[in-house]
C-alpha positions in Angstrom: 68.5 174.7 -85.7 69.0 172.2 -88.4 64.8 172.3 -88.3 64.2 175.6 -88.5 66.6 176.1 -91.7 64.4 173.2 -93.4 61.4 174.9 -92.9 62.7 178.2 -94.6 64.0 175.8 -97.7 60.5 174.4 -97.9 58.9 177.6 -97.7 62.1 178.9 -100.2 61.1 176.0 -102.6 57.6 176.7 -102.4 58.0 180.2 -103.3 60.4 179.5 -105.7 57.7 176.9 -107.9 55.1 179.4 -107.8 57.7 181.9 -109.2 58.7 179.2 -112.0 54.7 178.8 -113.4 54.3 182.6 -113.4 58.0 182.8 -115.7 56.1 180.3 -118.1 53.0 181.4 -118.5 51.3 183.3 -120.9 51.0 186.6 -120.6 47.5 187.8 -120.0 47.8 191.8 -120.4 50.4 194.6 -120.9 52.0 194.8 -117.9 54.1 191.5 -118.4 57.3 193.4 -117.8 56.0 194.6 -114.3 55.1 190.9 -113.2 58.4 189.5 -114.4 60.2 192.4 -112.2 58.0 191.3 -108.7 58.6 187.8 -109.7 62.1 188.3 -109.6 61.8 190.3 -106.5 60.1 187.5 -104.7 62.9 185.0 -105.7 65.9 187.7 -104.5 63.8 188.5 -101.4 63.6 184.3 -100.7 67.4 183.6 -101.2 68.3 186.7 -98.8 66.2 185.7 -95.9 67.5 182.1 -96.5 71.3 183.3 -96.3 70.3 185.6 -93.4 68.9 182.9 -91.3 72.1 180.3 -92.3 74.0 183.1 -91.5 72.2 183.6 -87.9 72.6 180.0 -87.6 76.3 179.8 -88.2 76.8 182.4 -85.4 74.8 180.2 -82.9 76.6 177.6 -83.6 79.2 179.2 -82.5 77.7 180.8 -79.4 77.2 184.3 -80.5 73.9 184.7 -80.0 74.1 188.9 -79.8 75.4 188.4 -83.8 72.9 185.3 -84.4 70.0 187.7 -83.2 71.0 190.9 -85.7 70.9 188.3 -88.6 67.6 186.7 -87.8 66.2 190.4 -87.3 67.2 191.1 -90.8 66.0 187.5 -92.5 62.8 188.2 -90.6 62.2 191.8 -92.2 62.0 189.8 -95.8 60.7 186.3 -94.9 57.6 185.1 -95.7 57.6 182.3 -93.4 58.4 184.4 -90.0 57.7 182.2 -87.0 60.6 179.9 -86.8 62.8 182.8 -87.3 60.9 185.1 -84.4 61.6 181.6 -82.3 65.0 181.3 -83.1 65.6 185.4 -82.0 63.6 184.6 -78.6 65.6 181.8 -77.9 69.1 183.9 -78.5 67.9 186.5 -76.1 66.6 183.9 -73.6 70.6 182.7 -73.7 71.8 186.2 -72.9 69.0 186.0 -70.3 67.1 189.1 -72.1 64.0 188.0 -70.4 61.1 190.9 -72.1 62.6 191.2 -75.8 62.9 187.3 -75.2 58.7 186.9 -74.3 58.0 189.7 -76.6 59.6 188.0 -79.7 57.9 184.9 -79.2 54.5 185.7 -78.5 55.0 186.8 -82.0 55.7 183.8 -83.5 53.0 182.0 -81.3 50.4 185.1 -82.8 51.4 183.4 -86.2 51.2 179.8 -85.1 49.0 179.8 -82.0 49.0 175.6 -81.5 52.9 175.7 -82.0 53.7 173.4 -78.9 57.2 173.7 -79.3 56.9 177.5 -79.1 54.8 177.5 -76.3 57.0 174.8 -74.6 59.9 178.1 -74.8 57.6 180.7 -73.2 56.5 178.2 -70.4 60.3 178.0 -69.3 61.1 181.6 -70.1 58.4 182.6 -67.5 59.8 179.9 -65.3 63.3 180.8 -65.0 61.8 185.0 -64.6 59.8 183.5 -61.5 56.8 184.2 -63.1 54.9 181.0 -62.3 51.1 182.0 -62.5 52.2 182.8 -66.1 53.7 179.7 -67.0 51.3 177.3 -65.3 48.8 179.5 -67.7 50.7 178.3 -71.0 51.5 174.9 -69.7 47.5 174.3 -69.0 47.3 175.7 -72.8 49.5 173.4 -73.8 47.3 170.2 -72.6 44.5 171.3 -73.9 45.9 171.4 -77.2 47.9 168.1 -76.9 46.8 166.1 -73.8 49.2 162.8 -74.2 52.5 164.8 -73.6 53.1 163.5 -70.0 56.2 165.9 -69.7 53.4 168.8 -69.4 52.0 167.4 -66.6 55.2 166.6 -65.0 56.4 170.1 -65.5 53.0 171.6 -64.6 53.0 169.9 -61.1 56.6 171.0 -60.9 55.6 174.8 -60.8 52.8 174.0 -58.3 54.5 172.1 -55.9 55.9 175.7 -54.2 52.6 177.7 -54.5 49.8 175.4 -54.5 51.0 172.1 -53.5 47.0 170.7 -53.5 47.1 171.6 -57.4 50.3 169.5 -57.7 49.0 166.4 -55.9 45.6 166.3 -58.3 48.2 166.7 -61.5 50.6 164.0 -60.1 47.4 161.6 -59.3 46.1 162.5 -63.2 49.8 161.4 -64.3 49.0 158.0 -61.9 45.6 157.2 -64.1 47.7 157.6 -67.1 50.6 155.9 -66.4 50.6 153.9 -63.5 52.4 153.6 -60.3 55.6 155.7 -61.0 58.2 155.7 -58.3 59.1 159.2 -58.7 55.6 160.2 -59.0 54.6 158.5 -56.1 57.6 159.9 -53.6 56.5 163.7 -54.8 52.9 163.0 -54.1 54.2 161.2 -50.6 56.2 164.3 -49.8 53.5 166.4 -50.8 51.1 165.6 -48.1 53.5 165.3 -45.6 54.2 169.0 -46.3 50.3 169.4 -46.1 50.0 167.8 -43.2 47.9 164.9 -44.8 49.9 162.3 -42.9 47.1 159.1 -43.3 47.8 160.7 -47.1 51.1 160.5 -47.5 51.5 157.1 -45.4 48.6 156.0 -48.0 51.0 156.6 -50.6 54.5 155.3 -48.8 52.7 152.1 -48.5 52.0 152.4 -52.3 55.3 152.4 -53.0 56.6 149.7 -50.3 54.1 147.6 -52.0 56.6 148.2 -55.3 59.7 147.8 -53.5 59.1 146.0 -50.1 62.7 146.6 -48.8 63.5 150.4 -50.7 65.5 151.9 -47.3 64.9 155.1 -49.1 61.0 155.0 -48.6 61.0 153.4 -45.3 62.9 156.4 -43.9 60.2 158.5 -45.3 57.8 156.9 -43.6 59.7 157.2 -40.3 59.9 160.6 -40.4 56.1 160.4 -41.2 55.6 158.7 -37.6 57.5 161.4 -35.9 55.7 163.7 -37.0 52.2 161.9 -36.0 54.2 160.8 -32.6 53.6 157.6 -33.5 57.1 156.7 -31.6 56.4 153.1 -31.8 55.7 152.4 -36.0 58.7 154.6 -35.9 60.9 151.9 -34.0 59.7 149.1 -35.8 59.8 150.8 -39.1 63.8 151.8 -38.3 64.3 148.7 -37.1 63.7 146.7 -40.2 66.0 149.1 -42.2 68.6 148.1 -40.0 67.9 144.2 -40.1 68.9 145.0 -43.8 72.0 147.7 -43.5 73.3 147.4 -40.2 75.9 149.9 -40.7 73.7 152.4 -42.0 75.0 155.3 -40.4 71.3 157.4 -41.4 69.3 154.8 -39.8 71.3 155.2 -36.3 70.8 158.6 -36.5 67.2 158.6 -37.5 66.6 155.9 -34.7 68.2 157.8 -31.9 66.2 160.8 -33.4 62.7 158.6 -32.5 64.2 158.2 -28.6 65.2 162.3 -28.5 61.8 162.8 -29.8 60.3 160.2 -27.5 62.0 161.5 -24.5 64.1 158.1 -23.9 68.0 159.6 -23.9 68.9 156.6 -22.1 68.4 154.0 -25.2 69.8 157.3 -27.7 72.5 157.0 -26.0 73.0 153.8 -28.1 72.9 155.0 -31.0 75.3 157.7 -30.8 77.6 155.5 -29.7 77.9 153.1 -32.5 77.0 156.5 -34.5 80.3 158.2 -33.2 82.4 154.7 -33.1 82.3 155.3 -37.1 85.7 156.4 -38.8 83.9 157.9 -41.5 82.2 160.3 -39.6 84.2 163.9 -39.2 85.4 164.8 -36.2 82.9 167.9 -36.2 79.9 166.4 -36.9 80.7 163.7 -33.7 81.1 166.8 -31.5 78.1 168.1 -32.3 76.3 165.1 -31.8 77.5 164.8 -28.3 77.4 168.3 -27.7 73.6 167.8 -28.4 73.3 165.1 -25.7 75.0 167.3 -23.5 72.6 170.3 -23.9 70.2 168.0 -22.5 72.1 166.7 -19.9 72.4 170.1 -18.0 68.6 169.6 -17.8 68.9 166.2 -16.4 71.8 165.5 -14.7 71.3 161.5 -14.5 72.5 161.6 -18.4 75.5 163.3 -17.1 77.8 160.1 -17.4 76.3 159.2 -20.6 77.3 162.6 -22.0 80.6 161.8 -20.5 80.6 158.2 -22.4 79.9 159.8 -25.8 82.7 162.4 -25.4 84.7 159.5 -24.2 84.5 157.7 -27.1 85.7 160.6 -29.4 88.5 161.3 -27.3 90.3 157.8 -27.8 90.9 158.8 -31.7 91.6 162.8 -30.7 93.4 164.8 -28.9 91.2 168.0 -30.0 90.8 170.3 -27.7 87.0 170.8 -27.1 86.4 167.1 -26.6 89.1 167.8 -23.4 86.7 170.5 -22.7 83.6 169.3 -22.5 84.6 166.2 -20.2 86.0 168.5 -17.8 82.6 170.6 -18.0 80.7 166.9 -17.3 83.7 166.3 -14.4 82.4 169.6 -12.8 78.5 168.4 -13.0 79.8 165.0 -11.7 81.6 167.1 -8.3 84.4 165.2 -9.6 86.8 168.3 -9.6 90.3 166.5 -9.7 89.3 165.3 -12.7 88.0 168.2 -14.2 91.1 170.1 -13.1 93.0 167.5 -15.2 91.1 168.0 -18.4 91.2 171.8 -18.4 94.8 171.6 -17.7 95.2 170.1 -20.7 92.6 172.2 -23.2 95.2 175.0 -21.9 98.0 173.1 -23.1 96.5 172.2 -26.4 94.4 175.4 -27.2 95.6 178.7 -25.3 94.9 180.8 -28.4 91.1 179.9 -28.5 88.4 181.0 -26.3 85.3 179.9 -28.3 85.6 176.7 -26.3 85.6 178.2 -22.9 83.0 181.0 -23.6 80.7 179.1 -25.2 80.7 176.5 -22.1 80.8 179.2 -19.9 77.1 180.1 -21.2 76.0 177.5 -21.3 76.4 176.8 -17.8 74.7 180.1 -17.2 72.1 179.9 -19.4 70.9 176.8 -17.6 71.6 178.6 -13.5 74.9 176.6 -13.5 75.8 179.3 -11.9 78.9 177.7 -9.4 79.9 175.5 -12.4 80.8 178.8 -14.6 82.4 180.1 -12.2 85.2 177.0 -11.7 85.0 177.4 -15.6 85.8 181.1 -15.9 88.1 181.1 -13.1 90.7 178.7 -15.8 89.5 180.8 -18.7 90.0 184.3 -17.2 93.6 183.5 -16.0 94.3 182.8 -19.8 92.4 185.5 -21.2 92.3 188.6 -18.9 91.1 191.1 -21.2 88.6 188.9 -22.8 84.8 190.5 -22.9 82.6 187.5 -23.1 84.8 185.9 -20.1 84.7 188.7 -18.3 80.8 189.2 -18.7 80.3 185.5 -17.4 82.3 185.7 -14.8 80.8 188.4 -13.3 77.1 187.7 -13.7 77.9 184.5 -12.4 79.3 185.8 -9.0 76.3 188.6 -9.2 74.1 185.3 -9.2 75.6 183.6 -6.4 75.5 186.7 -3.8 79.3 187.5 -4.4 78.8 191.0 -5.6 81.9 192.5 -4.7 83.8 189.9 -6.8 81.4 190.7 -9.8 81.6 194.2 -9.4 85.9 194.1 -10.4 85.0 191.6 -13.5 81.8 193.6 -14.3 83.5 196.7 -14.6 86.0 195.4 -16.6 83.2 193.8 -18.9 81.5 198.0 -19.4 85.1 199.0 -20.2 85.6 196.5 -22.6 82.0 197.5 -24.2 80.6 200.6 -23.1 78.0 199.9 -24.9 76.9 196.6 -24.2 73.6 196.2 -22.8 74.3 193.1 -20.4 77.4 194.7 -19.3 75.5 197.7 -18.3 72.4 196.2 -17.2 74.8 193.7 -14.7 77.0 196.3 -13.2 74.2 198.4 -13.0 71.9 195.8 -10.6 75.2 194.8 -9.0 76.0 198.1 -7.9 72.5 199.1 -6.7 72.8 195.9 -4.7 76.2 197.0 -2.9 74.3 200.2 -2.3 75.9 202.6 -4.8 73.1 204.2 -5.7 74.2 207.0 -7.7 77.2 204.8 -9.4 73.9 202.6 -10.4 71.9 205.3 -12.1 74.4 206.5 -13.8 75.1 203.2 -15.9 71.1 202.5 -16.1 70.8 206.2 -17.8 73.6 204.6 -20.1 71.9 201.7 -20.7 68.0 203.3 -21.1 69.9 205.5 -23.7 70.8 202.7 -26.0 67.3 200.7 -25.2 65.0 202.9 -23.7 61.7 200.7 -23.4 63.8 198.0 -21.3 60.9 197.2 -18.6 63.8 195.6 -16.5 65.9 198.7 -16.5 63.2 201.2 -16.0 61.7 199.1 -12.8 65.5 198.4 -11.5 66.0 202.7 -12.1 62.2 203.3 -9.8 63.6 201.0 -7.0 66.2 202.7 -6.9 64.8 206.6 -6.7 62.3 204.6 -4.5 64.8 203.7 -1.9 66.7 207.3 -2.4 62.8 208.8 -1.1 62.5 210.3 -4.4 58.9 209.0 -5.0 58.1 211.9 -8.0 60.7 210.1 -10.0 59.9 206.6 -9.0 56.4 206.4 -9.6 57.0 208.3 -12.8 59.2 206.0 -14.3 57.3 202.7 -12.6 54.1 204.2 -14.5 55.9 204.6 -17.7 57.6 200.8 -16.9 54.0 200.0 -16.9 52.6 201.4 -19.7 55.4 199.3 -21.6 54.5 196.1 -20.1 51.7 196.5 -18.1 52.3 192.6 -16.2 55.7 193.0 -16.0 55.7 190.5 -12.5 58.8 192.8 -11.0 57.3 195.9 -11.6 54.3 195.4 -10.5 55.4 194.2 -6.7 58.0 196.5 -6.0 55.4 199.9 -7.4 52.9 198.1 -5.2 55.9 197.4 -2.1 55.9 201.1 -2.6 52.4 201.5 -2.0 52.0 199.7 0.9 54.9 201.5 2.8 53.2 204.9 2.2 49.7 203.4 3.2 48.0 204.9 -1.0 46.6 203.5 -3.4 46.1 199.9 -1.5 43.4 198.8 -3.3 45.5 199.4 -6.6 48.5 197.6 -4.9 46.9 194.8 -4.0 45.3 194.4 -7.8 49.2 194.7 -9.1 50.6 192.3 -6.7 48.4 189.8 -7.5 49.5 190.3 -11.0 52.8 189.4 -9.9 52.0 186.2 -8.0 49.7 184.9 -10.9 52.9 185.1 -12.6 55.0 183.4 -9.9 53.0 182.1 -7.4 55.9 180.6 -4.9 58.3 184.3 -4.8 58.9 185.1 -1.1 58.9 188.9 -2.1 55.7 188.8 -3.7 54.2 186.8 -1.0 55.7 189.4 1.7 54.7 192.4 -0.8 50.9 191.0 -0.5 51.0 190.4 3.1 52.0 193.8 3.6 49.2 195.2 1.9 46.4 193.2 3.9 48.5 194.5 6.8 47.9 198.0 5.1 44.2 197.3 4.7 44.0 195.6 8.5 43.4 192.6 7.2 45.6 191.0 9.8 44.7 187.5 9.4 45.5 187.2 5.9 48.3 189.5 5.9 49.7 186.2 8.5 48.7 184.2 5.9 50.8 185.5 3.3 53.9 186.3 5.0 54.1 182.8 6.7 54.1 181.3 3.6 57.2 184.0 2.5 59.5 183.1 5.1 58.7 179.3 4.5 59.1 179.8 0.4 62.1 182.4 1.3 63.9 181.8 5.0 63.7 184.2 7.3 65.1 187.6 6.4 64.9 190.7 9.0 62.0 192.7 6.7 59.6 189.8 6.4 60.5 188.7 10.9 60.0 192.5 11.0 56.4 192.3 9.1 55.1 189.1 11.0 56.1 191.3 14.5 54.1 194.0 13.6 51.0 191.5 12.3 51.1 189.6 15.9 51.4 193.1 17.7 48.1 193.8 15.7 46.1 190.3 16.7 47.6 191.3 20.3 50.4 188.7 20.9 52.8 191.3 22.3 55.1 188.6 23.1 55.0 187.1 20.4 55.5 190.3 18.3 58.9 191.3 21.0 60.6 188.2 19.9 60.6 188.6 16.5 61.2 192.3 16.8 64.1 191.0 18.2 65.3 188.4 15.9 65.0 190.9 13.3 67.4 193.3 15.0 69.9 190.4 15.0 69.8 189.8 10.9 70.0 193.9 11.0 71.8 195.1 13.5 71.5 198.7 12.6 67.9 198.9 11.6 66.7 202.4 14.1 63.3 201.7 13.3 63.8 198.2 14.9 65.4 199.2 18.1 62.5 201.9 18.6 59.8 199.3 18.7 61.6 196.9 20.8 62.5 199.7 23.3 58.9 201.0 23.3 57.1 197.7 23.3 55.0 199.1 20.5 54.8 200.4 17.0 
């Protein structure tokens, strides 16, 4: 401010000279009283604006910038020398973040003083901070052209062009290299740059430049790690890691980064390692150790030979804890492992130490399901729902892990309870729903599937579970109607398309249409018994015996023999004329369904 106040004395001075040669001078014509009078003016007018702007000063200095500005608007009216005091007002209203009077002040003073770099500096960072970046960039490029030795121009030029146009950035940050040299920070923005580009041989190009500066910086040679898993360059990324730890061996980063390389590198085994030493370190919270086991664990479901090195890792946080998840999650791994005693023993004691909490329990519990662990949740749920009987989430897994393992009358009481609970829940809706239809309540089915196409009514899955349904009722208006409109939604919805084509068949239409959809199916699962049957029921259809064989041999080898698909391969060998044949599975049909009419009929007869 100090600088702005000299330049009004100078300009005060200068004015007040010129007015001291006019006083003594001779007078040249009449009018000597008039020039005397403006003279006088001029000085008044001078000393005003100067105690105006010292006034405006004051009040900045004492942060009262909404006072500063009314004084600098007033020295302004009478100043001759205007820009510094138009700067000074912009700068006040940048503070009180009054972003247009702010860029509208100053673009006055740089109309006045257009290669004013300090002024221009202001309007550069005004822009910034209002997110106008094309606009600053624009003044900032101004700026070097007028003065191309200020390195901090370039510095915040390739700043503002790192988000936008990160290309622009690298060419400004190489221009700052030719003019400066190999700067570290320089170099690690450039090096960042092109990794964020994807200009890895780039970016490594650069690393190297800086290793080359610093051979043993831990800081770059982590960079350049990361560099080599993202090329999958697994091994550079070993060695690289390596030779960081050679230098810090308790560098907690580096374990981490290396066991990162093995996940990445699909090697869980030698990871394993790492997060050992990684969760053998006090300093590490207690939180961030369970997540880092947890995340072995995760994979572990998918591979159950890392089961007991999950169980290691949790192992090793349990000797400093007695937190409750940790108990959890080895009795979740005892339950993988079959070694239930065990697992009995650690859930026993997550009871003891946690029976308020269900996060742990739920969120193992879906786990478990989410990855077809579907006996697994159920030992799981069985502890939580004795704690937590009117829990939703328990509930809900309990039951759609029965529904999954056949045990539908169980999942129905646990189900229902889940819709109570939340009506309005779609997977409680959608479960009791299918689990319903399944124990052949029909109408008790519908009625929840209307529920739940209310809340989401393009749900292909409800729709095509709603047409079997009407389909097995005989009400084929209303099940091809909705199987159409299913279709229309997803047109290769795999379900949808066999049992619409199931349908078909068993009315002997549309079999040329059938077969197109059932193929559809299989594309999408080649090895499902019921598309396989669905198909060889439709060559039957067509008489295409021999490939209707075909089909629905390969449906009772993918599937086991069930009494529709012995019943199919009867009617197929009555059709190629092996009677006998045809009798005896007739037969073994009858015995898987007992009270199949249709059945007894054929057997009685001898013939369809």
């Amino acid at each position: 401010m100090l600088k702005y106040l000299f330049l009004v004395l100078l300009a005060f001075i200068s004015i007040n000279c010129s007015s001291s040669n006019l006083l003594h001078q001779e007078p040249r014509d009449n009018n000597k009283n008039t020039k005397e009078n403006k003279t006088q003016k001029i000085k008044i007018d001078v000393k005003k604006s100067l105690e105006y702007f010292i006034d405006g000063a004051t009040a900045d200095a004492k942060m009262e910038y909404d006072k500063a500005i009314q004084y600098y608007i007033l020295a302004v009216q009478i100043a001759k020398e205007k820009g510094g005091i138009y700067y000074a007002i912009s700068k006040d209203y940048y503070r009180l973040n009054k972003i247009p009077p702010a860029i509208h002040t100053l673009k006055k003073a740089i109309k006045l003083e257009p290669k004013n770099l300090e002024y221009k500096d202001l309007l550069s960072s005004i822009y910034s901070s209002a997110s106008q970046f094309d606009s600053a960039t624009t003044v900032l490029n101004e700026m070097i052209a007028i003065d191309s030795t200020k390195l901090n121009y370039y510095y915040k030029l390739a700043k503002l062009y790192e988000n936008s146009q990160p290309s622009k950035a690298i060419k400004i940050y190489n221009k700052l290299t030719n003019k400066i040299g190999e700067d570290w920070n320089v170099l690690v923005r450039v090096a960042e740059l092109n990794e964020k580009l994807g200009n890895y041989d780039e970016a490594a190009k650069t690393l190297y430049q800086l290793l080359n500066v610093d051979p043993n910086n831990a800081r770059i040679q982590k960079l350049l790690v990361q560099l080599f898993i993202r090329q999958k360059n697994y091994n550079d990324a070993i060695k690289t890691i390596n030779s960081v730890l050679e230098l810090i061996p308790d560098d907690i980063e580096a374990h981490q980064m290396k066991a990162q390389i093995f996940i990445e590198d699909n090697k869980w085994k030698k990871a394993s390692k790492e997060f050992e030493f990684i969760l053998s370190q006090p300093s590490m919270s207690l939180e961030s150790k369970i997540n880092t086991a947890s995340t072995y664990f995760k994979k572990a479901l998918k591979d159950s030979t890392l089961m007991p090195f999950a169980y290691k890792l949790f192992s090793i946080i349990d000797k400093d804890t007695l937190d409750w998840q940790v108990k959890l999650y080895k009795g979740a791994i005892d339950v993988s492992l079959h070694r239930d005693s065990l697992a009995e023993k650690e859930f026993k004691q997550v009871t003891k130490l946690a029976k308020w909490n269900t996060e742990g329990w739920i969120r193992l519990g879906g786990l478990y399901f989410d990855n077809r662990k579907y006996n697994e949740a159920i030992k799981l749920m069985k502890q939580a729902v004795k704690q937590f009987p009117e829990n939703f989430a328990i509930n809900l897994i309990m039951g759609l892990s029965l529904a999954q393992t056949n045990k539908n009358e169980e999942a129905k009481t646990f189900l229902d309870k889940s819709v109570q609970l939340k009506p309005r829940n779609i997977n409680a809706l959608s479960g009791y729903a299918f689990t319903l239809r399944l124990l052949g309540e029909n109408d008790k089915a519908i009625y929840y599937l209307k529920r739940a196409l209310l809340i989401v009514p393009d749900d292909v899955n409800l729709l095509g579970t709603l047409g079997l349904i009407y389909n097995e009722q005989n009400k084929m208006f209303l099940s091809d109607s909705i199987y159409e409109n299913a279709l229309k939604i997803d047109s290769t919805n795999d379900i949808v398309n066999n049992n619409y084509a199931y349908s078909f068949s068993e009315r002997g239409i549309q079999l040329n249409r059938a077969l197109k959809m059932v193929k559809i199916a299989l594309a999408a699962d080649s090895l499902n018994s019921s598309y396989l049957d669905t198909i060889g029921w439709v060559y039957f259809k067509l008489k295409k015996y021999n490939l209707a064989k075909k089909y629905i041999k390969q449906a009772i080898k993918e599937g086991g023999e069930s009494a529709t698909m012995l019943d199919h391969m009867g009617d197929i060998e009555y059709y190629l004329n092996n009677k006998k044949r045809s009798n005896k599975l007739w037969k073994k049909a009858l015995k898987l369904d007992p009270k199949n009419e249709k059945l007894k009929k054929k057997i009685e007869k001898g013939e369809i």
